[in-house]
Backbone as a ProteinNet text record, in pm:
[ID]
protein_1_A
[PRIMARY]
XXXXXXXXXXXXXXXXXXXXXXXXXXXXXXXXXXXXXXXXXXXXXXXXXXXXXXXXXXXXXXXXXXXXXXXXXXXXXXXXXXXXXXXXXXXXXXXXXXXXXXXXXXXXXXXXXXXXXXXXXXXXXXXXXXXXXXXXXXXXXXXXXXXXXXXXXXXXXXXXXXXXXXXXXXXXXXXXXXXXXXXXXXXXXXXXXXXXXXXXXXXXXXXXXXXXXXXXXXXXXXXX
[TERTIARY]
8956.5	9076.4	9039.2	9146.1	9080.6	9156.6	9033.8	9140.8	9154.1	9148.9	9154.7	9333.6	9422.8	9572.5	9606.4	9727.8	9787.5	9918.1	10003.3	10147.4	10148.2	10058.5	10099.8	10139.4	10246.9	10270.3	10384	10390.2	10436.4	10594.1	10676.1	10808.4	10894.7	10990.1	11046.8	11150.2	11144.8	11237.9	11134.4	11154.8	11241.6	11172.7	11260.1	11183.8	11052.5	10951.5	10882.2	10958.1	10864.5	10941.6	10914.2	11006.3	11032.9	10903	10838.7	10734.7	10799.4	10733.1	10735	10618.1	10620	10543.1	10500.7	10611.5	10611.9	10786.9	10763.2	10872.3	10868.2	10962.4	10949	11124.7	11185.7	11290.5	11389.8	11333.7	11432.7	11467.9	11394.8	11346.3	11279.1	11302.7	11200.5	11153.5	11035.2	10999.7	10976.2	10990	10957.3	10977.4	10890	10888	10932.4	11039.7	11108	11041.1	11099.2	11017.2	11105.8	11063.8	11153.3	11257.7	11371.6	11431.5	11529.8	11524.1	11617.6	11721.6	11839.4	11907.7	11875.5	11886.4	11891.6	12016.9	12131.1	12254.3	12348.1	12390.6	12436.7	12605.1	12585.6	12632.5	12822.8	12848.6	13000	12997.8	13050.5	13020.1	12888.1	12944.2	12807.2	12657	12682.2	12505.5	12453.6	12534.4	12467.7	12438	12465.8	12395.6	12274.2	12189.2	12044.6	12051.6	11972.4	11954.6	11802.6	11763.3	11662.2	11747.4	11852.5	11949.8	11998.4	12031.6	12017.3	11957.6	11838.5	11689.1	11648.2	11661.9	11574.6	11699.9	11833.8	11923.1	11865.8	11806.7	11770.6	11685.5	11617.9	11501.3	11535.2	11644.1	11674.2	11801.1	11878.7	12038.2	12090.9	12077	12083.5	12083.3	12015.1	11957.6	12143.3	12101.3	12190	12093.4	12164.8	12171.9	12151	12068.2	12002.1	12005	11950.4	11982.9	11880.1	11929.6	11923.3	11799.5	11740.3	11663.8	11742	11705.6	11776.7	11724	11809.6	11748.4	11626.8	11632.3	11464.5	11358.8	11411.9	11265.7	11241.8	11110.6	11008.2	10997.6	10919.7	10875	10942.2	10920.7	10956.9	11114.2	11162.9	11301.3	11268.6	11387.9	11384.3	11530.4	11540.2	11622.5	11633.3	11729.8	11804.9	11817	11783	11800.5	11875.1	11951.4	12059.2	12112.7	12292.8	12345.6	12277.7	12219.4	12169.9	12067.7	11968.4	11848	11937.6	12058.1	12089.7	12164.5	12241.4	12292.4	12189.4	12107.6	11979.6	11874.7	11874.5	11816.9	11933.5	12066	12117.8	12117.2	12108.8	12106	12002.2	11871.7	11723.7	11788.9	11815.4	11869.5	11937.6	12052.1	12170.7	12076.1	11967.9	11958.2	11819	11786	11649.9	11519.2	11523.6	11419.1	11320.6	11389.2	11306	11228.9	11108.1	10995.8	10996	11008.1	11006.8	10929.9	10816.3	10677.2	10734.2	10721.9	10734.5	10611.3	10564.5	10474.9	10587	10547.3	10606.1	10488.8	10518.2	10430.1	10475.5	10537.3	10566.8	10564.4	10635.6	10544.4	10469.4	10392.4	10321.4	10213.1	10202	10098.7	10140.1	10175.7	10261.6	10145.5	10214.6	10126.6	10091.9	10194.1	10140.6	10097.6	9990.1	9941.7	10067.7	10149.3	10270.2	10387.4	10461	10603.3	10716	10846.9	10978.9	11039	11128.7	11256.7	11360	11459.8	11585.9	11681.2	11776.8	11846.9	11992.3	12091.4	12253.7	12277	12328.3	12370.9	12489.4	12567.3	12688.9	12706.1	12785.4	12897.3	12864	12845.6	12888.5	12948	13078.4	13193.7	13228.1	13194.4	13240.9	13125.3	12981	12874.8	12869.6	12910.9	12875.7	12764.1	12692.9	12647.3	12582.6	12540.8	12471.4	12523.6	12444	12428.2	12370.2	12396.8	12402.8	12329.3	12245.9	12250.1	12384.2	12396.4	12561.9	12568.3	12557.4	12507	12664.8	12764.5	12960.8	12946.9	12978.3	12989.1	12939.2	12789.7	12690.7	12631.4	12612	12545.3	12402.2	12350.7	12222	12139.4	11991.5	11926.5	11739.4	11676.8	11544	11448.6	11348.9	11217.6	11096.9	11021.1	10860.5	10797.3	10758.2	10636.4	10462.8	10391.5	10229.9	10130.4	10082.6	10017.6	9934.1	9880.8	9781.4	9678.4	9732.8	9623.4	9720.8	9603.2	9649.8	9558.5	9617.9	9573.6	9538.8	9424.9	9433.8	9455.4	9406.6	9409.7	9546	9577.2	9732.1	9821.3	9839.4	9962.6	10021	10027.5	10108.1	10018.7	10108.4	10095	10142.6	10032.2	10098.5	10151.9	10235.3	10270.4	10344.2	10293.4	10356.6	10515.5	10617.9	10728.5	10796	10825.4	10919.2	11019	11147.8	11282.6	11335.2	11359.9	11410.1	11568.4	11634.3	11755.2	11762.3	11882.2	11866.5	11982.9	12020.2	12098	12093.5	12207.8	12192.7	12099.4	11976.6	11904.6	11820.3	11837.6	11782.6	11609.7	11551.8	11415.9	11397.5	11472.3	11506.2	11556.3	11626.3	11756.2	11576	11542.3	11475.5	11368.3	11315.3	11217	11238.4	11329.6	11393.5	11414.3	11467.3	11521.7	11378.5	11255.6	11168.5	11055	11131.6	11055.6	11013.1	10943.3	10864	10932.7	11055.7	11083.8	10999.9	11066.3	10953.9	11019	10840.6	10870.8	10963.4	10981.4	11102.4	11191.8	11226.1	11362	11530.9	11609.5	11668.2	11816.2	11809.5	11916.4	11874.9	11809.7	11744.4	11593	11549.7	11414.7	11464.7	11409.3	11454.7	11383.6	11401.4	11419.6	11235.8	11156.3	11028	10962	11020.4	10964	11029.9	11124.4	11223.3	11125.7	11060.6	11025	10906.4	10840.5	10701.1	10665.8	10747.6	10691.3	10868.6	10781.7	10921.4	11003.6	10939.8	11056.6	11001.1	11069.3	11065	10958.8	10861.4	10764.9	10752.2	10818.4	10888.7	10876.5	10793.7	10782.3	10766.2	10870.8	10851	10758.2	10664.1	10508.1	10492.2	10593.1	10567.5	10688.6	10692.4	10819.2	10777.4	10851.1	10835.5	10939.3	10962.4	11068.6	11019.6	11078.4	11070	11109.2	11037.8	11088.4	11245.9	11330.2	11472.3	11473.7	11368.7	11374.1	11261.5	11187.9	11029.8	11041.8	10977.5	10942	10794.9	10778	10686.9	10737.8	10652.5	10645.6	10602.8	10706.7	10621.4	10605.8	10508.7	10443.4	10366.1	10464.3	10437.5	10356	10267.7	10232.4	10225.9	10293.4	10240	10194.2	10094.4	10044.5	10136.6	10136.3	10203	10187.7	10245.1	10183.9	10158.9	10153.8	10110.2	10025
9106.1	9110.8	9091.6	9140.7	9148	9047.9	8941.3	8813.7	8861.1	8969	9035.8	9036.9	9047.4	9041.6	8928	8942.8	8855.2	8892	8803.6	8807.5	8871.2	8943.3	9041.7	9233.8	9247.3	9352.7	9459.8	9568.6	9597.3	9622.4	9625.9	9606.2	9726.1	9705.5	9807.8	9875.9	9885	9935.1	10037.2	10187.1	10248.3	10280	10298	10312.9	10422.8	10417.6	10530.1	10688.7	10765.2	10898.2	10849.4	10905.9	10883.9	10994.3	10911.4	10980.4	11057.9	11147.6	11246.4	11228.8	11136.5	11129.4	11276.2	11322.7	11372	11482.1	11607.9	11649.7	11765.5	11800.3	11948.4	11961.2	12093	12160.7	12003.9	11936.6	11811.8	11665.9	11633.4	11505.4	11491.3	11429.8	11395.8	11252.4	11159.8	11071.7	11014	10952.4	10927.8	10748.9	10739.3	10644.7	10620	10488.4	10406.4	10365.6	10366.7	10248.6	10146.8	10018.8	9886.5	9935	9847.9	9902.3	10023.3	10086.7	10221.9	10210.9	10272.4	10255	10325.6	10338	10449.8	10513.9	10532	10615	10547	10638.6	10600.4	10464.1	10433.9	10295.6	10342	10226.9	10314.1	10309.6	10430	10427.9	10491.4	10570.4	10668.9	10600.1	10483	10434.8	10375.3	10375.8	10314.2	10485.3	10596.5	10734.9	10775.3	10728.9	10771	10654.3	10745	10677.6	10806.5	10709.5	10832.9	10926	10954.8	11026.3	11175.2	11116.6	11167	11275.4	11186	11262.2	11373.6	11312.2	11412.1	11541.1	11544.3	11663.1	11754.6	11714.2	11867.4	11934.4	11886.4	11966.3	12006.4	11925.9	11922.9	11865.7	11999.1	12031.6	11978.6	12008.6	11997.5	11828.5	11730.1	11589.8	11515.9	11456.1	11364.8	11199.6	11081.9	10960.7	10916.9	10865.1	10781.7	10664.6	10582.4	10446.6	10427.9	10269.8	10203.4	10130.2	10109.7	10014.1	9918.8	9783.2	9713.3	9786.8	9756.2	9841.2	9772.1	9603.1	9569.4	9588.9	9621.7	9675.7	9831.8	9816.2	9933.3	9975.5	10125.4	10127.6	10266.3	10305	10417.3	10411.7	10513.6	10611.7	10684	10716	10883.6	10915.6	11025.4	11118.2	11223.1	11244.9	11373.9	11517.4	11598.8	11753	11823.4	11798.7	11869.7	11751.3	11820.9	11746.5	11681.9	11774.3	11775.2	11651	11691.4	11532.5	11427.6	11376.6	11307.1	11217	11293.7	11233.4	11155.2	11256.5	11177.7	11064.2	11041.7	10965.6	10832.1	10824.1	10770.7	10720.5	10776.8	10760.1	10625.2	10679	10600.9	10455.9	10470.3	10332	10285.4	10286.9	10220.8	10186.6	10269	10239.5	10097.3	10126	10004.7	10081.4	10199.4	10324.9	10316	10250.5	10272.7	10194.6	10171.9	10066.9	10025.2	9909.8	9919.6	9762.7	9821.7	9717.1	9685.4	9527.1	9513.2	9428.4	9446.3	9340.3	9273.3	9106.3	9018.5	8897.8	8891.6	8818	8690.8	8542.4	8439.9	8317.4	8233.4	8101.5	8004.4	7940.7	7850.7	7916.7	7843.7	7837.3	7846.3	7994.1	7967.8	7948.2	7822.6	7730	7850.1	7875.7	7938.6	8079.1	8189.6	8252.5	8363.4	8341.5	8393.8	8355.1	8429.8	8370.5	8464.6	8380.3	8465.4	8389.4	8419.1	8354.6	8432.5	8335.5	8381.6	8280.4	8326.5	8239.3	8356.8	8330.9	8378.5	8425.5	8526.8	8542.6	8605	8534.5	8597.9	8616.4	8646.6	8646	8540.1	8504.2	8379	8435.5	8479.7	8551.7	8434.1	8346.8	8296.6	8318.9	8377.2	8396.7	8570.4	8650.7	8758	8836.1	8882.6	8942	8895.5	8746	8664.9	8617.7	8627.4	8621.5	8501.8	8422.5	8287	8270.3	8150.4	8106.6	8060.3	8142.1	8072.8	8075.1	7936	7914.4	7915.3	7950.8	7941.2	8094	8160.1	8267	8436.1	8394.9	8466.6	8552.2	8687.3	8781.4	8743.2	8794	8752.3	8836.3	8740.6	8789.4	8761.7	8862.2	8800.8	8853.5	8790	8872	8788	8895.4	8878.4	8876.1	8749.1	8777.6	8727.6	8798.1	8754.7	8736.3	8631.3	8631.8	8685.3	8801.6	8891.9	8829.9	8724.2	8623.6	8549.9	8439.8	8339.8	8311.5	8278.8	8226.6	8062.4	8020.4	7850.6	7782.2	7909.7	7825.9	7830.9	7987.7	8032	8003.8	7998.7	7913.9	8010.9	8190	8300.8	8291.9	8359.1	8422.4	8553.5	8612.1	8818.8	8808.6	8872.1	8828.2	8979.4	9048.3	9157	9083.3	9142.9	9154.7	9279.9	9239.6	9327.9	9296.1	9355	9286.9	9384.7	9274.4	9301.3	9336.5	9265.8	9314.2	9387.8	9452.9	9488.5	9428.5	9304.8	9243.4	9262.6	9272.8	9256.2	9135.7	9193.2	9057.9	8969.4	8988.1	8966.9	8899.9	8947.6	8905.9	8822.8	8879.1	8750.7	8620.1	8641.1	8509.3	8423.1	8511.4	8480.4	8351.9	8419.4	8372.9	8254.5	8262.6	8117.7	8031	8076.9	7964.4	7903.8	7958.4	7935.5	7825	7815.3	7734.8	7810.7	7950.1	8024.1	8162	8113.9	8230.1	8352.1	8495.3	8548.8	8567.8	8572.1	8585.9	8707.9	8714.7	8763.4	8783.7	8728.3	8725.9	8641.6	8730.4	8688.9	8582.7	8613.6	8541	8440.4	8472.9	8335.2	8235.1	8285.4	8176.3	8100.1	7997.5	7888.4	7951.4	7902.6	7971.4	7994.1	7908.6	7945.1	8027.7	8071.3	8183.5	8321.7	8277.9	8429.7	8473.3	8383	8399.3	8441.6	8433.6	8421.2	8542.2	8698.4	8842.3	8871.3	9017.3	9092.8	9195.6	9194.1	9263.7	9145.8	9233.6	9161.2	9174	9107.4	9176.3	9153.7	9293.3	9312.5	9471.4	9479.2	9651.9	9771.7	9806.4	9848.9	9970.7	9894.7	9972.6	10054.1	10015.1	10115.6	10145.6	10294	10366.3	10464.2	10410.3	10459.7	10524.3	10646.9	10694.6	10774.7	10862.7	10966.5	11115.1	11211.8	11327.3	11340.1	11385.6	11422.2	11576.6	11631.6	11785.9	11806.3	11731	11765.6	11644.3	11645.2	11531	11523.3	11444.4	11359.2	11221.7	11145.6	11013.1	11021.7	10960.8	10981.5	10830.2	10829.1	10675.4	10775.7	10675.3	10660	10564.6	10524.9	10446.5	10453.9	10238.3	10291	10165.1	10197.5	10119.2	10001.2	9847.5	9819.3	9801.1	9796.1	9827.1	9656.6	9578.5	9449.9	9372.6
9692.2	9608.2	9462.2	9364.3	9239.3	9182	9090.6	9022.2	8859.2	8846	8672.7	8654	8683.9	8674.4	8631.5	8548.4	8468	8438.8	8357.6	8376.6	8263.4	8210.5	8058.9	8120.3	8089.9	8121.1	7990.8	7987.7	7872.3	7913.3	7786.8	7781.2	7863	7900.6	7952.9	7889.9	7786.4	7662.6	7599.8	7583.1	7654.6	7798	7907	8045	8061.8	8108.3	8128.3	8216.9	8208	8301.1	8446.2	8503.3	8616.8	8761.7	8791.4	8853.6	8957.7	8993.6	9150.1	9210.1	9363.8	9376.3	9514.1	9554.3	9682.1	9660.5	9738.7	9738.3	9761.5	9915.8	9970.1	9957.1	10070.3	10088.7	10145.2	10176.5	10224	10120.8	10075.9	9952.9	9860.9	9777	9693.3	9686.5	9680.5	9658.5	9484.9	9455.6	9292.9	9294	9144.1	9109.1	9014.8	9053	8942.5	8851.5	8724.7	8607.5	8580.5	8605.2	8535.1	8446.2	8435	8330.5	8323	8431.2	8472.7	8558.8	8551.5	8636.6	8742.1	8850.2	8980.8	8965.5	8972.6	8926.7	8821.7	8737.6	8616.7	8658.8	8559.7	8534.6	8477.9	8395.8	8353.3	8180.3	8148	8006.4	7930.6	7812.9	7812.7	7777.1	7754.9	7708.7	7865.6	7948.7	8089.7	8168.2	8065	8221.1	8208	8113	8187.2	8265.7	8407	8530	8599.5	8729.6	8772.3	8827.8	8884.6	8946.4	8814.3	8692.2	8576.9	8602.8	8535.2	8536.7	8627.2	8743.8	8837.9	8865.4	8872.8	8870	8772.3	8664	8560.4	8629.7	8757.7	8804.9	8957	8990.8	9141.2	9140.7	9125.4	9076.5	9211.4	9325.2	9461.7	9501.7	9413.6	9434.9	9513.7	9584.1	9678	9710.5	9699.1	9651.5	9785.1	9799	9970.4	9976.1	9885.3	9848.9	9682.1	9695.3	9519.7	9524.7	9359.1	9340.4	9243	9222.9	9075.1	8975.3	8836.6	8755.5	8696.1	8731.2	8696.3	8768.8	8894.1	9023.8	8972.3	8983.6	8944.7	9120.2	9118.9	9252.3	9295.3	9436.5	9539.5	9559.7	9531.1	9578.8	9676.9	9748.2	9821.8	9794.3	9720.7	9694.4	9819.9	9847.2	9968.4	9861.6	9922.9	9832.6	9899	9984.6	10109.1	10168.3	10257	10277.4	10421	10465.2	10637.3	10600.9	10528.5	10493.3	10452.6	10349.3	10351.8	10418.3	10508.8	10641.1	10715	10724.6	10861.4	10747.4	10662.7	10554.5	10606.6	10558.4	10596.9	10700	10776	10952.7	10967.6	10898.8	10923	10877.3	10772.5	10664.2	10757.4	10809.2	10892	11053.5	11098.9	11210.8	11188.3	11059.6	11030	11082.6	11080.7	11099.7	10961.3	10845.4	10723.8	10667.4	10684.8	10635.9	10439.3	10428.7	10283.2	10308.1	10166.8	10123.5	9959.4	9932.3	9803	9763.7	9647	9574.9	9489.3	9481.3	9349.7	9294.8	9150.5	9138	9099.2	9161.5	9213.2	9151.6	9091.4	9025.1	9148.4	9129.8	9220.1	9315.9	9388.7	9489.7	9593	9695.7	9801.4	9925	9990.8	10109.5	10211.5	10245.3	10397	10394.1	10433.9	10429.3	10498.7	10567.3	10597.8	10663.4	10648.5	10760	10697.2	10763.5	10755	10637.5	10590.9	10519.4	10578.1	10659.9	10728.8	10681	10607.6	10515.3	10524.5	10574.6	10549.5	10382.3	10312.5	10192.4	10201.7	10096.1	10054.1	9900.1	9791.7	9715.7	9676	9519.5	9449	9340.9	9372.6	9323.5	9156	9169.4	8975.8	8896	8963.9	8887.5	8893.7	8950.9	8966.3	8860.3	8858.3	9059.3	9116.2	9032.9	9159.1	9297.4	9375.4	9533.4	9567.8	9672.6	9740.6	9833.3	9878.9	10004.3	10097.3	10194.8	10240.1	10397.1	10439.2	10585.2	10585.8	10574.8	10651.9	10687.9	10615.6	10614	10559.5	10536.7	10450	10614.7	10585	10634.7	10645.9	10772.4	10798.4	10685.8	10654.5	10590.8	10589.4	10647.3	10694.5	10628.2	10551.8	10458.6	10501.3	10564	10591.4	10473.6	10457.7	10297.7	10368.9	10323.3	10325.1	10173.8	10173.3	10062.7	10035.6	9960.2	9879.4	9798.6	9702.6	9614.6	9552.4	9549.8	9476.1	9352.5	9241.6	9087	9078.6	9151.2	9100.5	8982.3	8887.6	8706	8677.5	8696.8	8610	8703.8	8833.1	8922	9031.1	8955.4	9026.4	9140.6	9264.9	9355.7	9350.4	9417.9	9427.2	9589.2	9629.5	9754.7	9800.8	9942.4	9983.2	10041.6	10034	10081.1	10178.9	10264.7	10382.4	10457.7	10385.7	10355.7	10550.7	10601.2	10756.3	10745.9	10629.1	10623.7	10478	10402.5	10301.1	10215.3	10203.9	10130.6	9983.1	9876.6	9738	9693.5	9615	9543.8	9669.3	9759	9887.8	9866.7	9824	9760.6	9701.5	9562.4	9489.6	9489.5	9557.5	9614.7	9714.8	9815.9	9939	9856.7	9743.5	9663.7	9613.9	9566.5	9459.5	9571.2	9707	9775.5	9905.1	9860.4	9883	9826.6	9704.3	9578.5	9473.7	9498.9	9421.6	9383.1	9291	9225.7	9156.4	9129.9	9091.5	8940.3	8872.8	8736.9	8682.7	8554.3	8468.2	8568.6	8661.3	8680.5	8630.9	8618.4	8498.5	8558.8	8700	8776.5	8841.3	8907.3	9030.9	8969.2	8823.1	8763.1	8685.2	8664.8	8556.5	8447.3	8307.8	8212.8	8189.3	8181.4	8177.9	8260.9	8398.7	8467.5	8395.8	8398.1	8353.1	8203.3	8120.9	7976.7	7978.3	8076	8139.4	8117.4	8137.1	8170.9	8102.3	8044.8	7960.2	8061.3	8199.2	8303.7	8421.5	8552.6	8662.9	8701.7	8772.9	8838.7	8975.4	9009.1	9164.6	9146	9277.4	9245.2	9403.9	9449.2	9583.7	9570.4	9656.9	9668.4	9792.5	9831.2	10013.2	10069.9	10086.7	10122.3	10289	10391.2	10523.1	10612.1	10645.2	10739.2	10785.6	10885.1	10983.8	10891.6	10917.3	10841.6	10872.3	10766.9	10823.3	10844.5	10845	10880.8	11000	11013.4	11123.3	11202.4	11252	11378.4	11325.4	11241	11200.5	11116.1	11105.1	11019.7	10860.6	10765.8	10644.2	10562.4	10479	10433.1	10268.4	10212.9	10037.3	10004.3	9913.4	9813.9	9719.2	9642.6	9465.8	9445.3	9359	9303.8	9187.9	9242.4	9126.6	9006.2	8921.3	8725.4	8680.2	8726.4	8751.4	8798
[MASK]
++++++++++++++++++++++++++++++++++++++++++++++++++++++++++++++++++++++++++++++++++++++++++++++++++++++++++++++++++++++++++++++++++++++++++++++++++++++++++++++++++++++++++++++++++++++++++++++++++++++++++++++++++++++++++++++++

């Protein structure tokens, strides 16, 4: 493993272009940059989005699911209604593999495990999201540790979110001890100050073709 990484990363103002990483007659794969919306927002300074973007090239583009606009990382865009249905399909049935890297304050102890913690609504903070053992939706994230920093404190840590709750990671993290840096909801103010975006970046994108009977598996490298 490589100990050369550090919490210096460059600003996300203005967002980079939006990568392609993959893309036939059914989808496209691409990569988010920090800082972007995935579909436009309300009001004209919130519509660049990657959704935006990628219609000038793929007029046809249909909306499969979201990233935050501070998570960097893998999309799949639908290019027909037939792929996006069965895209959908994968998502709702838990057919769809998703890998995240974050990079963590502290020293996380155990080399792995679950976080299964209920979330709901903390409706007077919106859009922050809760731990809520009454009435909070189940919520389960496999994390394994990648490396640890003894001098500087971070942990890099893979993530694989079993459910797909809002902030779900984030929330999972903080209520773990080891929030992840620049995050702007769930870190106390010296993690959040720590890095000029989030550093949370979905690195691994997995489903079933929605046109073939095969399996497909993305990677990205995170910029962190």
């Amino acid at each position: 493993m490589s100990s050369g990484w550090s919490l210096a990363t460059t600003s996300n103002h203005p967002p980079d272009p939006v990568a392609i990483i993959h893309h036939d007659r059914d989808f496209v794969v691409v990569n988010k940059p920090a800082g972007l919306l995935s579909v436009p927002g309300s009001g004209p300074e919130r519509r660049d989005s990657a959704e935006v973007r990628l219609k000038r090239d793929f007029p046809t583009l249909r909306l499969v699911h979201r990233l935050d606009q501070d998570t960097s990382g893998l999309m799949v865009f639908a290019l027909n209604y037939p792929a996006q249905r069965q895209l959908h399909r994968f998502f709702r049935e838990r057919r769809v593999t998703k890998h995240y890297q974050a990079l963590v304050q502290g020293l996380v102890a155990e080399a792995e495990g679950e976080i299964d913690l209920p979330m709901g609504p903390d409706w007077p903070r919106r859009p922050r999201q809760q731990i809520d053992h009454e009435t909070g939706k189940s919520a389960r994230t496999f994390y394994r540790v990648l490396e640890r920093n003894p001098r500087a404190g971070p942990t890099r840590v893979l993530l694989i979110p079993i459910t797909g709750r809002t902030h779900q990671l984030r929330l999972h993290l903080q209520a773990l001890g080891h929030p992840i840096f620049g995050c702007d909801l769930y870190a106390p103010p010296e993690v959040f100050e720590a890095s000029p975006r989030l550093l949370l970046h979905a690195c691994g994108l997995g489903f079933p073709h929605p046109g073939r009977n095969e399996d497909c598996w993305f990677e990205s490298r995170p910029p962190f």
